[in-house]
N, C-alpha and C positions, 0 to 999 in steps of 0.2 A: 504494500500500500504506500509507504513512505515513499519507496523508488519509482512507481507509475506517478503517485499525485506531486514529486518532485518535480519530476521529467516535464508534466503537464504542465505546470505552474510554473516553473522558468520559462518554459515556449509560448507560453499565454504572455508574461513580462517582455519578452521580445516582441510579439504579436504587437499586445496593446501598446506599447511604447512606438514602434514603428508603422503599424498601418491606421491603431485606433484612437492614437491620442490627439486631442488638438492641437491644431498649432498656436505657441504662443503671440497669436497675434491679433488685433480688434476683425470683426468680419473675418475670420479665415475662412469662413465656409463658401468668401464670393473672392477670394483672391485664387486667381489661378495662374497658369505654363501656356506662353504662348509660345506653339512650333511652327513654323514653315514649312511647308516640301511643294515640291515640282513633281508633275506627275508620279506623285507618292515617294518620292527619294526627299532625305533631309539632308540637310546642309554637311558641310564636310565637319562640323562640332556639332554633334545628335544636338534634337532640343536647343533650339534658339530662333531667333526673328531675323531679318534682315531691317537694315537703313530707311531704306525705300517704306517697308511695309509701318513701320514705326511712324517716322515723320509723316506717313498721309493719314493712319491711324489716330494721332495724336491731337489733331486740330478739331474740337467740338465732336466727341464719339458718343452716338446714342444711344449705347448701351455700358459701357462705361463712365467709372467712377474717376478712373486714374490709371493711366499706364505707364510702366517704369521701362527699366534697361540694366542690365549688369554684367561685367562682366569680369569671371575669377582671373588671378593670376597672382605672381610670386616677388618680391623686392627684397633688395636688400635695403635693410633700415641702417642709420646710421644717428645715434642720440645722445647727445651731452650728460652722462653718467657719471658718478665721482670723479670727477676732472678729466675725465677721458672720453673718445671716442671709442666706438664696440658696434661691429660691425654685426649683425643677424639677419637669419633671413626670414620673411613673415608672410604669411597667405594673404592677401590683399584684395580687397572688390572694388571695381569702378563701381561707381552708380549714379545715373540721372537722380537729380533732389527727387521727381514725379516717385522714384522707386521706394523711397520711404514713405512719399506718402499714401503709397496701396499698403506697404506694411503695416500704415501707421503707430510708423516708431517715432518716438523722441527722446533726445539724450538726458545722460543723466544729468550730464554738464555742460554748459557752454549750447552750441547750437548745430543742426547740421544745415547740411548743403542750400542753397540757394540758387535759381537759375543766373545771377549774377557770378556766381562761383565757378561757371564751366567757360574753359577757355575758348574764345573761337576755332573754329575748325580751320584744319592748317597752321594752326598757331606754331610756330617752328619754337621762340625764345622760349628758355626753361632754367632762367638765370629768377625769374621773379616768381615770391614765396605763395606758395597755393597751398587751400586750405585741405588739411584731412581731418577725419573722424576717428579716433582710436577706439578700440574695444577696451572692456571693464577690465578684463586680463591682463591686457599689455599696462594697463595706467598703472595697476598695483606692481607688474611685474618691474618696470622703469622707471618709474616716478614715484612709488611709494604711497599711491594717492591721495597728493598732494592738489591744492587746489587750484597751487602756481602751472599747472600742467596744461590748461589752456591758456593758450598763447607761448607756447613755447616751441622752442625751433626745433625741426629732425629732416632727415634728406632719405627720399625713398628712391635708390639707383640713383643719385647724387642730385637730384631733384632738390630746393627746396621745397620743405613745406611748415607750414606754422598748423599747430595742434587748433581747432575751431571746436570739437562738440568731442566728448566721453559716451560710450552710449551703455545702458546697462546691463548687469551681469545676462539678465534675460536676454537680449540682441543676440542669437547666435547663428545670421543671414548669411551667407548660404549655406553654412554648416559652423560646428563649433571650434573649428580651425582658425576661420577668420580674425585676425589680428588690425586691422585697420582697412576702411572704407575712403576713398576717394573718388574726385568729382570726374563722371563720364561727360564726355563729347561724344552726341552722333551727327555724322559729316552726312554732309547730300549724295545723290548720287549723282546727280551734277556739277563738277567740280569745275576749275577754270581751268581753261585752254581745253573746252571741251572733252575734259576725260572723264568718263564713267567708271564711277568706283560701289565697292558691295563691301560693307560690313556686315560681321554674325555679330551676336548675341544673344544672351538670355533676356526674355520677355516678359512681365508678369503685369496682370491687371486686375483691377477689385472690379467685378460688378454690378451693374447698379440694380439696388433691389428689385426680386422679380424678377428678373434679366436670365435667360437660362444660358449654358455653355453655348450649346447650340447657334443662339440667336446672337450672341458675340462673335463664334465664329463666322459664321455668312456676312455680319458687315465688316469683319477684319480682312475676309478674303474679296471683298469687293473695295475695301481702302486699299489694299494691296495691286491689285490689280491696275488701280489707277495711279499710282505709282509710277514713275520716269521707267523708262527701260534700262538698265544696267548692260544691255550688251552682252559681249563676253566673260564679264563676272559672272554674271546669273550660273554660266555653261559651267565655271571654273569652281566654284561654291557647291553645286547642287549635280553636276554632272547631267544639266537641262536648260532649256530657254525656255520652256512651257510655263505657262501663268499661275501663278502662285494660289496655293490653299492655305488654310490656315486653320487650326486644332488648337480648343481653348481646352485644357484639362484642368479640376484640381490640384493645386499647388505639392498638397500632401499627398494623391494618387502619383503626381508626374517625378514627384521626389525620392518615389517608392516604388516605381514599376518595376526595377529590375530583380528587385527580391522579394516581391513578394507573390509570385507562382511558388519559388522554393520553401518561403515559409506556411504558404497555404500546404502544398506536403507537409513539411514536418509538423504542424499542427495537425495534419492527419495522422500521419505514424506516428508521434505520442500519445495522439488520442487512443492507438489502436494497441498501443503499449498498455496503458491505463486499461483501459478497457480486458487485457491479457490476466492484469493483475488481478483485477476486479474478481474477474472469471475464478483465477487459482482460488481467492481466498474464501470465495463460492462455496466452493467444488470443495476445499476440508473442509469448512465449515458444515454440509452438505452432510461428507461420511461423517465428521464427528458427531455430528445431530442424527446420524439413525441408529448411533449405538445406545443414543439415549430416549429410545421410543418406548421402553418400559416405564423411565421415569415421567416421560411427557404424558404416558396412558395414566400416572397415577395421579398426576396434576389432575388430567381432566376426569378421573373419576371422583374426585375430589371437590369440584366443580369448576375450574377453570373452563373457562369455553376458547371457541378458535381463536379471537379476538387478543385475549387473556397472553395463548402461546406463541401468537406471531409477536408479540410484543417482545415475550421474553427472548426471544431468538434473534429479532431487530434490534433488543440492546445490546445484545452479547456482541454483535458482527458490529452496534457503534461503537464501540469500545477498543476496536480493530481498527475498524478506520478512521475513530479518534486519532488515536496514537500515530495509525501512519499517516494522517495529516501535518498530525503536531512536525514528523520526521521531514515531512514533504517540503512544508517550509521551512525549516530548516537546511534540505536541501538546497530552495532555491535560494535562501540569503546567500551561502556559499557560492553558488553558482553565478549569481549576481555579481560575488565583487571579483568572478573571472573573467566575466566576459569581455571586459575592455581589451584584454589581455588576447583572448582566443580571437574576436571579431575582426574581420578585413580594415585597414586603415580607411577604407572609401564607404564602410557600412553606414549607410544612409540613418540620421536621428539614431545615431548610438549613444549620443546623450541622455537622450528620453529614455531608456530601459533603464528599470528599477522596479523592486516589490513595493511598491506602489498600494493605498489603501483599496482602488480597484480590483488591482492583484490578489490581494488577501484577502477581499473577498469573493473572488473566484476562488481562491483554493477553500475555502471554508465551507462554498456550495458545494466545490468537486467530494469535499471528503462527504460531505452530508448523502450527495450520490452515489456516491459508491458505496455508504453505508449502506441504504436502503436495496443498492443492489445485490450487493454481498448478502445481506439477509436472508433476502427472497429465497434465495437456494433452498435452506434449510427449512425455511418455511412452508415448504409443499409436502414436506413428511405428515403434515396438519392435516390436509385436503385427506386421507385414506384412513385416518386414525380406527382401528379398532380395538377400542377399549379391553375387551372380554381377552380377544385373544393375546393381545400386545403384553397384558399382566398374567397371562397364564406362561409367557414363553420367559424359559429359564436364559442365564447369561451364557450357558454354556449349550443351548441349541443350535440345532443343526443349521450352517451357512450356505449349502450347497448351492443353494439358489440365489446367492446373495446376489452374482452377476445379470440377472433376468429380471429384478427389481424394476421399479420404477425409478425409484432412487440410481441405483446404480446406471442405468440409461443414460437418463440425465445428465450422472458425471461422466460417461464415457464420454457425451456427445460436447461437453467444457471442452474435455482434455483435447479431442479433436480439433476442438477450436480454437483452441490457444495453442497448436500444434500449425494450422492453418494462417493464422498470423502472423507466428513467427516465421514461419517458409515465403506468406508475403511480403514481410520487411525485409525478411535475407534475400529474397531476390532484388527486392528496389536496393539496396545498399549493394551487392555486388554489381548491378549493373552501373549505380552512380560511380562504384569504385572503378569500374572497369572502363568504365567512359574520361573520369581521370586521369587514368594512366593513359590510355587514347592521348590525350591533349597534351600531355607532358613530353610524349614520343614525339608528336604531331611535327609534320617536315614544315619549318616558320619559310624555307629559304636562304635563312645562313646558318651558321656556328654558331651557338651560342658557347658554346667551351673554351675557357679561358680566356674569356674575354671582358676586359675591362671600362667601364662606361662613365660620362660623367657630363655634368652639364656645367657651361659658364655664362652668368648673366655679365653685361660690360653697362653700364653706364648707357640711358638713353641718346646722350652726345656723343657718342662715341658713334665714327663714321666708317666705312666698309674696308678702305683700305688696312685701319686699324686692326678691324677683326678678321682679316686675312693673316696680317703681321705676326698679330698673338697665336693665333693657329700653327700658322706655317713653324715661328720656332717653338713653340711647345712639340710639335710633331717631331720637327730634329733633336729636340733635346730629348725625348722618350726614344727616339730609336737608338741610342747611345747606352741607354739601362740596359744592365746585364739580364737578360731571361725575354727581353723584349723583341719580338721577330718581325711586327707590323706597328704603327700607329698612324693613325688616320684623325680626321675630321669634319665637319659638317654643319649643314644647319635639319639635319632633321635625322630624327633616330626612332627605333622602332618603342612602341611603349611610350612615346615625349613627346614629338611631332612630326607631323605630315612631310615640313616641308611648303614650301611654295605651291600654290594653288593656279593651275591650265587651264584655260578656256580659249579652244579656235577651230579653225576648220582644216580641215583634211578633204583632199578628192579620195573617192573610193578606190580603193586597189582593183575592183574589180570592172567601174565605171567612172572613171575618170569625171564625168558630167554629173555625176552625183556627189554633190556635199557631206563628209561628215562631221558630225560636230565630236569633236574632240574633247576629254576631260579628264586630268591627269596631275599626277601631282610632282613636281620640281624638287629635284633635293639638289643644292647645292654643296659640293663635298670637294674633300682633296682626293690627288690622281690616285689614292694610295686605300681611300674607301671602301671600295668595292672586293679589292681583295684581300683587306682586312675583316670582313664580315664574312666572308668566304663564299660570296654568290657566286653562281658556275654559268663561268662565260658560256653561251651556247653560239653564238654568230660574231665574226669579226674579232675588231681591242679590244682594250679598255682605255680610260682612261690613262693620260703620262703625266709624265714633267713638262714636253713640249707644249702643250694643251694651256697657252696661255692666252694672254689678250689678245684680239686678231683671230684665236682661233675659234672654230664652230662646228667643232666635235662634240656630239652628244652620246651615251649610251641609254638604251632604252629596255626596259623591262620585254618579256616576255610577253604579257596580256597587251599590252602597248602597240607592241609589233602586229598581233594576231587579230585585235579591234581594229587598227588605225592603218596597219602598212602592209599586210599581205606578205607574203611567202619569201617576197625577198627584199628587204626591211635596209639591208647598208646600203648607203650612198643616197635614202632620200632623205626629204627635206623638210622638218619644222616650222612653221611661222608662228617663231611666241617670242614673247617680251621678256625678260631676266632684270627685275625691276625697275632701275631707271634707264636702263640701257637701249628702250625701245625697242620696236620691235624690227625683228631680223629673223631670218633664215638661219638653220642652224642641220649640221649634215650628222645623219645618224652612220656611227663608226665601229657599233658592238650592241649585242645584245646580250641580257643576261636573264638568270632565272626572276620567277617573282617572289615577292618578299611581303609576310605577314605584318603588318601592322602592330596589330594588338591581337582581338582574338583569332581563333583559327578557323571558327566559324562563318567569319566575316566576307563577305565577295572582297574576290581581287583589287585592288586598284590602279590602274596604270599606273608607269612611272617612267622618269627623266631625267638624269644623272648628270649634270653640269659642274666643269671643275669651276671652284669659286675662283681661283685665280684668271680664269677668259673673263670675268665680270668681277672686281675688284669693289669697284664704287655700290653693285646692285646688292650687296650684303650690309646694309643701313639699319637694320632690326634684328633680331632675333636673338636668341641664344649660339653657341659654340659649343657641340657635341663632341666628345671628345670617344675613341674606341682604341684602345690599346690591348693587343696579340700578344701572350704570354706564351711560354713553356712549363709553366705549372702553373701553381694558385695567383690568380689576377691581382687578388687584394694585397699579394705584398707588395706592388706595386702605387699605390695609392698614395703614398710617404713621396714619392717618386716625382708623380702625377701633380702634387701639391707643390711641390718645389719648385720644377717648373712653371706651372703659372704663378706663382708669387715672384718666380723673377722677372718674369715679363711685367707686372703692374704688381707690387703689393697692398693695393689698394681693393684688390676684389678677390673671391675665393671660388674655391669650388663648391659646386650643388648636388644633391642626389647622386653618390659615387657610389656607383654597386657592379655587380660582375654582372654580365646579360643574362645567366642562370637564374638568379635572385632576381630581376627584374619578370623573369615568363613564371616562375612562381608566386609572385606578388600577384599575378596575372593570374593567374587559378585559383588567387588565395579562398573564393567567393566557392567555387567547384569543392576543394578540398575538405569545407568546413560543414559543407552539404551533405558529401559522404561520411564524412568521421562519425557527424551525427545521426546520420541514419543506419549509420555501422551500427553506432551502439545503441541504440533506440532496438534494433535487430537481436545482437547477440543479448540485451538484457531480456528484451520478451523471450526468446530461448532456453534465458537461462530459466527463468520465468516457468515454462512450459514441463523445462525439464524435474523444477523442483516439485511444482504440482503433479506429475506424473509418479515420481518416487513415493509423495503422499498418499496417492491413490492407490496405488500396487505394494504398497508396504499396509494402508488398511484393509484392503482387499487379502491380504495374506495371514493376516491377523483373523479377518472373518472366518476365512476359511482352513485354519489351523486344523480343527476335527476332521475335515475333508480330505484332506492332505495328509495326517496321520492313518486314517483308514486305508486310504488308496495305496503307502507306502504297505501299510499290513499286510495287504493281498498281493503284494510286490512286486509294486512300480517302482520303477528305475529310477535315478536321481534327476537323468535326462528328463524322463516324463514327467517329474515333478518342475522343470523347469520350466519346460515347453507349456505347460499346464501356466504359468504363471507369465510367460511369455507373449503366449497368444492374444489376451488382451492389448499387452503393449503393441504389439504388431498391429494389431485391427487399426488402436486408435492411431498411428503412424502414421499406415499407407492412407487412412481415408483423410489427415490431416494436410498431408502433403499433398494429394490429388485436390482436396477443395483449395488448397492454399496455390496450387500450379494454377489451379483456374482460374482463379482469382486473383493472382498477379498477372497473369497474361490480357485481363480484359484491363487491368486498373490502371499496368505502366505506360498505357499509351499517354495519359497523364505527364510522363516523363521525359515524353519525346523531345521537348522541348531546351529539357537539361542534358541531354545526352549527345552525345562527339563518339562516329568510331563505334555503336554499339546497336544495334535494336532491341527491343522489347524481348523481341524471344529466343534470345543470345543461350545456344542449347549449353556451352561453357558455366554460365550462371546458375541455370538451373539443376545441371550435374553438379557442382559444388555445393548447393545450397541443399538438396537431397541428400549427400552423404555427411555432411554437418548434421543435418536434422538426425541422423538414424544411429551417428555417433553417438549424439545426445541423449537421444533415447535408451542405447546400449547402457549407457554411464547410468540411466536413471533407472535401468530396470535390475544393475547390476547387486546392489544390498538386498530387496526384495527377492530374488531370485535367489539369490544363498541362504537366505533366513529360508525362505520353503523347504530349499533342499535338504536343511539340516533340521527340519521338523523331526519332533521322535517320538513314535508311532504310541509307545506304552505309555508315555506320558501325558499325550493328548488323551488316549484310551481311557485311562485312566481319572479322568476329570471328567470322564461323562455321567 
């Protein structure tokens, strides 16, 4: 009981903190996610709006209240602390002032943003001090909180900025990471000198009362529509020019979709756990109550009526699932204060989980439930009571029949099913495991072994030639480390970013007169990239050394080639832009395989390989990926890795430095925790299963002591007194395991949607999970079985 109504009660704590709690915010129940897509395809950042659709959206909307903008990202902070400087780095949000006011949040100090507060669009200068919002965290974590804190200076990516509003402890937009808020600019998408540009972003809007999702969306996707044309952005964003839709969700739905199919499972297999428990302590309760049918005949001759004995029998099973409630929670405090620890670092409202006064009392209903169920069992021995006879039969009369009972039915047909449950949790847990390992093997398109990764942010003034400089000699200085065989670098990595974003046309390979439209993503890398990741050249080079300014060598992906360029892909021709370098012609000189992004599930995306040194000046933004090739463990290299860039600028550091191994596990980390627990949700109902079967074939043997004494008298073999004790277990097995096969095979299509690498009726799984199941059963039939066989004949005889 403790261990089902634990199980349950912690997954309910994840539940209701994650899918059912509100959000802490005024109106949450009309602030929602606003997405875009083109012909059903999102943006190249899932979940977000574009420019275009905002600013047409924005001006007098008749179904909203307020619409915001935001968008996550990473700084280094820089703040006047005991006489020094101290450089950190902090999860940061832009946000339109509008976005606080759908949150309707206000600080705890000072004030936030103001449409006065967002710089013009194109604003290049960032020598003058702009305001930010700190979070309640950072104010105690740096300032002590202090109340000199507003209006004080700090520099995010060398940025000034002077401190304007504290916001409070409660503020935890977009997630509980966030360390400081600043003021968004959304640009036109008309810009000057006629160029069309496309921002993402996150979207959110309160509605106005009455207002349904629906009806937001239809007039967002008709503000959308009338929206300027973006051109070839639209192509390069969204891999479409088709006219925009737009999907109004629930803030806390759209915050939550990706986990919550997986915990609507495991709130099923804990339910079905609980439910296993329930069953066992049934099922003894059940036989311990029929040994007491003489005392329950003397009750009711006595005058207790039906009423009377289901009473007494429903206290005795609450008194059970008292206790295992009391355990339950107890459980789940423990399990509470692990789960920060166990949870993925990106698990959505990990904050909000806690036993919770909600919590407690769902566990207090669940045990009250499971009292009443556990009862029932024993309660049907009432329904057949015959008085006369029940008090004439001695303690030591004949059992033979005990297995033909009513009673004993009953519990064969428990044990069956808490036999049946566990076969269907061990098959959904080997199949999730099995589908794990699928993902982990899964071919990404490079090496990820021994390889070393790491991100560098530079200062927003900081210009292209710059971040070639710093790359270039960080790369000669790593290929000089002993153990180091490749070093490379880039502006985009798998797991971090895309990369540069394509939009243009192509004539058909196969009809020249026919358009394609093209959509593909730009990595800007050194010559030294590609074969440090270890992608396999399949057509042509790769990139060199020679591959400098002037030149207009590209290598192109595989899906690239096969969408865009037909069968024989070197020697043609490009027309894209490499940021401000305009656009040109650019000559395809190799191809290579394709390359996973993130998950392995995900369609292909083309790709474009351009050394950053041919376009010097077009690297103006971004980060500096860094990948270093080892001969053993990557991370003794990171001491290394850090020296290097600090000689180049001591001014800035490295970020997120992990081997690419750790990186495609942080990547499953959401898979892995899925399995674990529906491992053990499995193996406990098993154990579960196994332990109520030993109680059952251990009272069972007890009943039929006199039986078994006789049988050995006229002499039967030790064998046949096992087999005799066996066959039960047997029956209740196969028929546990057949309704349990059947029942996992209709129920995991449910799963299909978690699974990589596996189907539903993977015969692997369910061979494993049958010879588990019958191990178990062995184990639990094996004490019972030896107690028969060493039954002795004279002694039972003898007590008759």
């Amino acid at each position: 009981m403790a261990l089902g109504i634990g199980a349950t009660t912690t997954l309910f704590s994840v539940a209701y903190g994650v899918l059912l709690k509100p959000l802490p915010w005024a109106h949450a129940d009309r602030i929602m996610r606003v997405v875009e897509t083109r012909e059903g395809r999102q943006a190249r950042l899932a979940g977000t709006m574009t420019n275009g659709t905002y600013l047409s959206w924005r001006d007098q909307p008749a179904t909203l209240d307020a619409i915001g903008g935001y968008a996550i990202g990473t700084n280094s902070m820089t703040a006047v602390r005991d006489g020094g400087d101290e450089p950190i780095r902090l999860r940061t949000c832009a946000m339109t002032p509008s976005a606080f006011d759908v949150l309707g949040a206000r600080p705890l100090r000072g004030r936030i943003f103001t449409d006065a507060d967002i710089p013009p669009a194109g604003m290049t200068g960032v020598d003058t001090p702009r305001p930010v919002v700190i979070s309640h965290a950072l104010w105690l974590d740096w300032f002590g909180g202090r109340d000199d804190a507003i209006g004080s200076a700090m520099r995010l990516d060398d940025v000034p900025r002077t401190i304007v509003g504290i916001m409070p402890a409660s503020f935890t937009f977009p997630d509980a990471e966030a360390r400081a808020w600043t003021p968004m600019t959304i640009p036109p998408v008309l810009q000057p000198n006629n160029v069309r540009g496309m921002t993402i972003f996150g979207g959110l809007v309160r509605l106005k009362p009455g207002v349904s999702p629906q009806q937001a969306a239809s007039e967002g996707a008709a503000r959308a529509r009338q929206a300027p044309d973006p051109g070839f952005a639209a192509l390069a964003m969204f891999g479409s020019s088709a006219p925009s839709d737009i999907a109004v969700t629930p803030l806390a739905q759209a915050m939550t979709a990706d986990v919550r199919p997986a915990l609507l499972l495991l709130l099923t297999a804990v339910g079905l756990l609980l439910a296993t428990a329930v069953a066992n302590v049934g099922g003894l309760q059940l036989a311990r109550a029929s040994t007491r049918r003489r005392e329950i005949a003397v009750r009711a001759a006595l005058g207790a009526g039906r009423a009377a004995l289901v009473r007494q029998l429903l206290a005795e099973s609450a008194v059970v699932a008292g206790a295992g409630g009391v355990g339950g929670i107890a459980i789940a405090f423990a399990f509470a204060r692990a789960l920060p620890s166990i949870l993925p670092a990106d698990f959505p409202r990990a904050s909000d989980i806690a036993v919770s006064v909600p919590v407690l009392a769902f566990a207090v209903v669940l045990s009250m439930i499971a009292s009443v169920a556990a009862g029932m069992m024993p309660a049907t021995i009432t329904h057949r009571l015959d008085v006369t006879a029940d008090l004439a039969e001695e303690s030591a009369a004949s059992a033979a029949g005990v297995w033909r009972s009513r009673s004993s039915r009953l519990r064969a047909i428990v044990m069956a099913a808490q036999v049946a449950t566990a076969c269907l949790l061990l098959v959904g847990a080997a199949l999730m495991a099995r589908s794990f390992v699928a993902l982990m093997r899964a071919d990404r398109g490079y090496d990820p072994s021994n390889l070393l990764t790491a991100r560098l942010d530079l200062p927003l003034r900081t210009d292209g030639p710059t971040h070639v400089r710093i790359a270039d000699a960080v790369i000669e200085r790593m290929r000089g480390v002993p153990g180091v065989t490749l070093a490379a670098a880039g502006n985009a990595l798998p797991f971090m970013s895309l990369g540069t974003a394509l939009g243009t046309e192509l004539p058909s390979p196969s009809n020249p007169a026919i358009k394609l439209q093209v959509h593909a993503n730009v990595r800007m890398v050194s010559p030294a990239y590609i074969a440090t990741m270890r992608l396999p050249l399949l057509q042509g080079r790769l990139l060199n050394d020679s591959d400098g300014v002037g030149s207009a060598a590209v290598v192109v992906s595989r899906s690239f080639a096969q969408q865009y360029l037909g069968d024989s892909p070197i020697g043609k021709h490009i027309p894209m832009a490499v940021a401000n370098d305009g656009r040109r012609d650019w000559e395809v000189v190799g191809v290579v395989g394709d390359t996973r992004q993130a998950a392995v599930t995900e369609a292909q995306t083309p790709e474009v390989f351009v050394s950053y040194r041919q376009s010097p000046s077009g690297w103006v933004r971004g980060s500096i990926f860094f990948v270093v090739r080892t001969t053993d463990d990557p991370s003794a290299r990171i001491a290394a890795l850090r020296t290097a860039v600090r000689e180049q600028d001591p001014t800035v550091a490295l970020d997120s430095i992990m081997t690419m191994e750790e990186r495609v596990a942080t990547s499953l980390a959401k898979p892995r925790l899925y399995a674990l627990l529906l491992t053990g949700f499995a193996i406990a109902a098993l154990a579960i299963a196994g332990v109520g079967l030993f109680g059952v074939l251990s009272y069972g043997v007890a009943q039929r002591a006199r039986e078994i004494g006789v049988r050995t008298a006229l002499g039967a073999q030790v064998r046949d007194i096992i087999a005799l004790v066996l066959r039960q277990a047997i029956a209740i097995c196969v028929a546990g395991i057949a309704v349990g096969f059947a029942g996992a095979f209709a129920l995991t299509r449910y799963l299909s949607s978690l699974l990589y690498g596996v189907g539903r009726g993977d015969l692997v799984s369910y061979i494993a999970v049958g010879a588990a199941v019958a191990i178990v059963v062995a184990i639990a039939c094996l004490v019972p079985a030896r107690r028969a066989a060493r039954v002795d004949p004279i002694s039972v005889l003898r007590s008759v």
